[in-house]
N, C-alpha and C positions, 0 to 999 in steps of 0.2 A: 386783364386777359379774359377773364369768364364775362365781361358784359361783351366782347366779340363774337362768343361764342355762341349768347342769346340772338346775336342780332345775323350771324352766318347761319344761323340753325334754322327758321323762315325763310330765309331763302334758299336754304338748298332743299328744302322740301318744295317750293316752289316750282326750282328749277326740273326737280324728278316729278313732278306731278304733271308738268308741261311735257316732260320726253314719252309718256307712257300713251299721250293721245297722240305723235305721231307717226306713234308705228300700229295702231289701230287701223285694219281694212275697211275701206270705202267701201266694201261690195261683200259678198260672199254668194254661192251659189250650191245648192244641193241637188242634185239627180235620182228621182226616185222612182223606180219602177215598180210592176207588178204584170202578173197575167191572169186570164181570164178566160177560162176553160169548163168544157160540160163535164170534166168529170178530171180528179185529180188522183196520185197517187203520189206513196213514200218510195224517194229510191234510194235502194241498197246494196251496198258494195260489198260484197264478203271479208275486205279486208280496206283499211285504212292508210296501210305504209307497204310500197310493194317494193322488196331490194333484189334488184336485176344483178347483184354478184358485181365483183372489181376485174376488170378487164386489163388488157395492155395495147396499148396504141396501133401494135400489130397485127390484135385479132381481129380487127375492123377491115375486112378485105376486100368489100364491095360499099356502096355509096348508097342513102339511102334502101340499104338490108337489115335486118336485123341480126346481129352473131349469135347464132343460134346458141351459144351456152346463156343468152342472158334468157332467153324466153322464159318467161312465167306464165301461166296462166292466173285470172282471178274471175269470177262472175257480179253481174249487176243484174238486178231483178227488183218489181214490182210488188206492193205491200200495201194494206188498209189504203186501199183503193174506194173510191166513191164507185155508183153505178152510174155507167156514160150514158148521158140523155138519150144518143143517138149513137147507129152504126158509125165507126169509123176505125183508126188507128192509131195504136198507142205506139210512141219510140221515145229513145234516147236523143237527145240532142248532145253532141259533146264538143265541147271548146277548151280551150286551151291557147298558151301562147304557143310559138313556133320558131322553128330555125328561119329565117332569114331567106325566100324563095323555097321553103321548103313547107307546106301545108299541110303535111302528115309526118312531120317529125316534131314533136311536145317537147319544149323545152324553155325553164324560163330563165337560161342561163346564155352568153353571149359566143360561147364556144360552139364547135361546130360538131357539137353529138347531143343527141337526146333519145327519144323513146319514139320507137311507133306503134301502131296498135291495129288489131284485126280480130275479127270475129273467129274462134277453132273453127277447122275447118276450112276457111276461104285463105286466099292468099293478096287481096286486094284491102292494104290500106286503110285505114279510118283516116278523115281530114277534119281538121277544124271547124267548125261550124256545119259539119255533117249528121244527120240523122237517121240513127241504126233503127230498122221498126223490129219492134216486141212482139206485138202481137193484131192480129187484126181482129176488129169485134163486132159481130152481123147483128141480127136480129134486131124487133123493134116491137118492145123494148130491148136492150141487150140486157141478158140474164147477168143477176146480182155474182160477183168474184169471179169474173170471167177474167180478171186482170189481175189476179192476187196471185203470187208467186209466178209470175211470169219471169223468167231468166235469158241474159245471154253471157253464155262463156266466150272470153276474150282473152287473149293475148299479149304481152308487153315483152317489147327485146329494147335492147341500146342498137343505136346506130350513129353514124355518121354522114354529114349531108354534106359533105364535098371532095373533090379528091384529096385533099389535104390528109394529113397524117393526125387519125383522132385527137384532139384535147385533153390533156391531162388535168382531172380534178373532180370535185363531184358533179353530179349529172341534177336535175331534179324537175319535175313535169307535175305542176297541179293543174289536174285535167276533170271538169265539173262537167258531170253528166244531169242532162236539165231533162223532166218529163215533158212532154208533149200527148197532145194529143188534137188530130182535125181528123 
């Protein structure tokens, strides 16, 4: 019985050394970006995890609003900033996924409630792939920390994007505010 055992034992390593190259990918592909800007900056969030409070499916009473008990505020601002070669403007770019026909509600969940967001103050909206400006910068040259602590205070409520009767469960919006600058 153990000279079977020499002789099955070669071959099953055989056979596993053959199955591990067919499931080996023929291809692979990487996407790798970057940008390239006259002048760059750190942006900062004053807070990391913002919790809009627990709601009940009923307090949601308009569509696409935010229920005003969830509003928070938080700010994002401008930090060890380079000096911009040239006049121009600095913003936010903010992306995020979305409700499904709906490009100012963040959410990266399949229910029909998430977050939307606006500048204090205004009552219109931030959208996806929208860009809030910061600050505008003249002069030429533009004078050194004309972009350092620049802020804008914003807002986050819960809402719901359709007539349907809110979604029970957790909500959650990672929403990436990108610098720009032309």
């Amino acid at each position: 019985m153990s000279n079977k055992c020499f002789i099955l034992i070669p071959a099953a390593l055989f056979l596993l050394s053959l199955s591990s190259y067919s499931q080996a990918a023929s291809n692979a592909q990487i996407t790798i970006t970057g940008n390239v800007q006259s002048t760059t900056c750190d942006v900062d969030i004053s807070t990391n995890n913002l919790d809009l409070g627990t709601l009940r499916p009923t307090d949601f009473t308009a569509v696409a609003m935010p229920v005003a008990e969830s509003v928070r505020t938080f700010s994002v601002g401008l930090n060890n900033c380079t000096v911009p070669e040239a006049a121009g403007t600095a913003g936010l770019m903010v992306t995020g996924q979305t409700l499904f026909g709906n490009t100012d509600i963040f959410s990266s969940g399949t229910n029909n409630t998430g977050v939307m967001l606006n500048q204090v103050g205004t009552s219109t909206y931030i959208k996806s792939g929208e860009t809030l400006e910061v600050a505008k910068v003249a002069g030429d040259p533009p004078a050194d920390n004309e972009l350092n602590g620049k802020t804008l205070a914003l807002q986050a409520g819960l809402a719901k994007g359709s007539d349907a009767t809110a979604d029970i469960g957790r909500v959650s919006a990672p929403i990436l505010f990108q610098f720009v600058y032309n």
